[in-house]
BALOPA-627980 format. One record per residue: z, x, y of N, C-alpha, C in turn; residue number from 1. Coordinates in pm, whole numbers, plus 50000, padded with zeros to 5 digits. Each point is the difference from the previous one (the first is absolute). Layout:
<pts>
n.z, n.x, n.y, ca.z, ca.x, ca.y, c.z, c.x, c.y, nr
Z, X, Y, Z, X, Y, Z, X, Y, NUM $
...
</pts>
This chain:
<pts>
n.z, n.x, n.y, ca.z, ca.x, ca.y, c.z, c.x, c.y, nr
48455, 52382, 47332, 49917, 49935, 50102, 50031, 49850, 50006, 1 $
50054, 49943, 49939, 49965, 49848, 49915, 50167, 49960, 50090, 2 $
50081, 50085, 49947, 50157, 50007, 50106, 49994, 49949, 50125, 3 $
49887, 50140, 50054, 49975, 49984, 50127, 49953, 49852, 50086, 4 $
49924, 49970, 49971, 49917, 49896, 50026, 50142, 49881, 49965, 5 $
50049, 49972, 49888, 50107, 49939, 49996, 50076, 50009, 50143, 6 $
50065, 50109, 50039, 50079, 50022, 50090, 49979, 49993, 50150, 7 $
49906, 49995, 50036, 49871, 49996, 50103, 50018, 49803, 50034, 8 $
49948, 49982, 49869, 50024, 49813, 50009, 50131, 49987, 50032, 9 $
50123, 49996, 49940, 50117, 50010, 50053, 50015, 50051, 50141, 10 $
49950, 50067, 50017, 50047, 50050, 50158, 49902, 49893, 50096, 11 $
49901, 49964, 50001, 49935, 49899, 50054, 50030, 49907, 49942, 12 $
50059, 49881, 49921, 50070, 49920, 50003, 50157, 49993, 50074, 13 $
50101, 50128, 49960, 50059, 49987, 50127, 49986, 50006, 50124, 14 $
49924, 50067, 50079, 49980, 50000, 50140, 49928, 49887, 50012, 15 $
49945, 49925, 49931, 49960, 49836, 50030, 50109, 49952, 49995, 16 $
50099, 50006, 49920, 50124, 49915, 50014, 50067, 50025, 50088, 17 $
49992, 50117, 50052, 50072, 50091, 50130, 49995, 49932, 50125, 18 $
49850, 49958, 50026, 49922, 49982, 50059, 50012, 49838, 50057, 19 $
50013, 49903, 49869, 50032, 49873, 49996, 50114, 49974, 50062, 20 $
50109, 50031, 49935, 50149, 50019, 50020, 50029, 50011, 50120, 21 $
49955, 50091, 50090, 50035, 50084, 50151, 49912, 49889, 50027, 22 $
49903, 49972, 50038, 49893, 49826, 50047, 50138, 49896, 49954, 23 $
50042, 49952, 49928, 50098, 49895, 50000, 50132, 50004, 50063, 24 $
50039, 50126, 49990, 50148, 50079, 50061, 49991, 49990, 50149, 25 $
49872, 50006, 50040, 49926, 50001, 50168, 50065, 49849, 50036, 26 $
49894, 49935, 49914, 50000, 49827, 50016, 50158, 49981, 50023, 27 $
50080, 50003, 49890, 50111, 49925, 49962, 50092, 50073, 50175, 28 $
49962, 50126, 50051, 50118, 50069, 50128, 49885, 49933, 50134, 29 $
49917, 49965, 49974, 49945, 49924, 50117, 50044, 49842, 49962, 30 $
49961, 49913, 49931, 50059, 49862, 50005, 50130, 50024, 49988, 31 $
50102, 50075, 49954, 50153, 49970, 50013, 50023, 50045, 50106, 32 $
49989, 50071, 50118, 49994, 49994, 50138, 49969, 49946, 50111, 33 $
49875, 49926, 49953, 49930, 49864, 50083, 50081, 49895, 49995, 34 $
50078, 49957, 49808, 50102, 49897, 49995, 50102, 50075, 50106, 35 $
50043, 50104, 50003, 50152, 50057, 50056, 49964, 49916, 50110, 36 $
49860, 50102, 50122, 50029, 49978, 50128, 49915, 49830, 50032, 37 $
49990, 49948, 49911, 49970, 49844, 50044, 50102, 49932, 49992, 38 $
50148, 50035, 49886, 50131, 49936, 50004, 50072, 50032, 50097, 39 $
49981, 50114, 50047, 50060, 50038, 50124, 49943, 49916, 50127, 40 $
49944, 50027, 49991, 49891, 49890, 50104, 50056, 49889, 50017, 41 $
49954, 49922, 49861, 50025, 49851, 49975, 50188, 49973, 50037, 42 $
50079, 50111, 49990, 50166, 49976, 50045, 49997, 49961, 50117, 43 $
49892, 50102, 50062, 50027, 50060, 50147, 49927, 49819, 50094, 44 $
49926, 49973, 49969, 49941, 49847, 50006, 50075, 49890, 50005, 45 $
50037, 50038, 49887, 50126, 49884, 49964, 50105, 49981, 50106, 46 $
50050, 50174, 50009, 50136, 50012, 50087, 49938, 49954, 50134, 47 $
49928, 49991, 50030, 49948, 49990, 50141, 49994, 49844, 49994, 48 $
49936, 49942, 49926, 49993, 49860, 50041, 50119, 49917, 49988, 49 $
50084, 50044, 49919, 50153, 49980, 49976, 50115, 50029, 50138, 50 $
49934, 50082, 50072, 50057, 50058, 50117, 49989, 49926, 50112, 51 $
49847, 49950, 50017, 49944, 49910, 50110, 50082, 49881, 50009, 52 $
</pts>
């Protein structure tokens, strides 16, 4: 019984970490895409006023 309950905690400590992880993994593919399409942007700005 004593196992159990051991193993139980383990499994709810990983799926909290599961849980955390996939929440930061989110973060890190949304801000490194916002940088992408704001550098893209910010080229596209550039090239334009460079053009004028």
């Amino acid at each position: 019984m004593k196992m159990f309950r051991i193993w139980s905690l383990c499994v709810q400590v990983f799926y909290g970490f599961l849980k955390s992880y996939m929440f930061i993994l989110a973060v890190g593919v949304v801000v490194s895409a916002g940088a992408l399409i704001l550098f893209i942007y910010y080229q596209d700005i550039v090239g334009s006023i460079k053009r004028a």
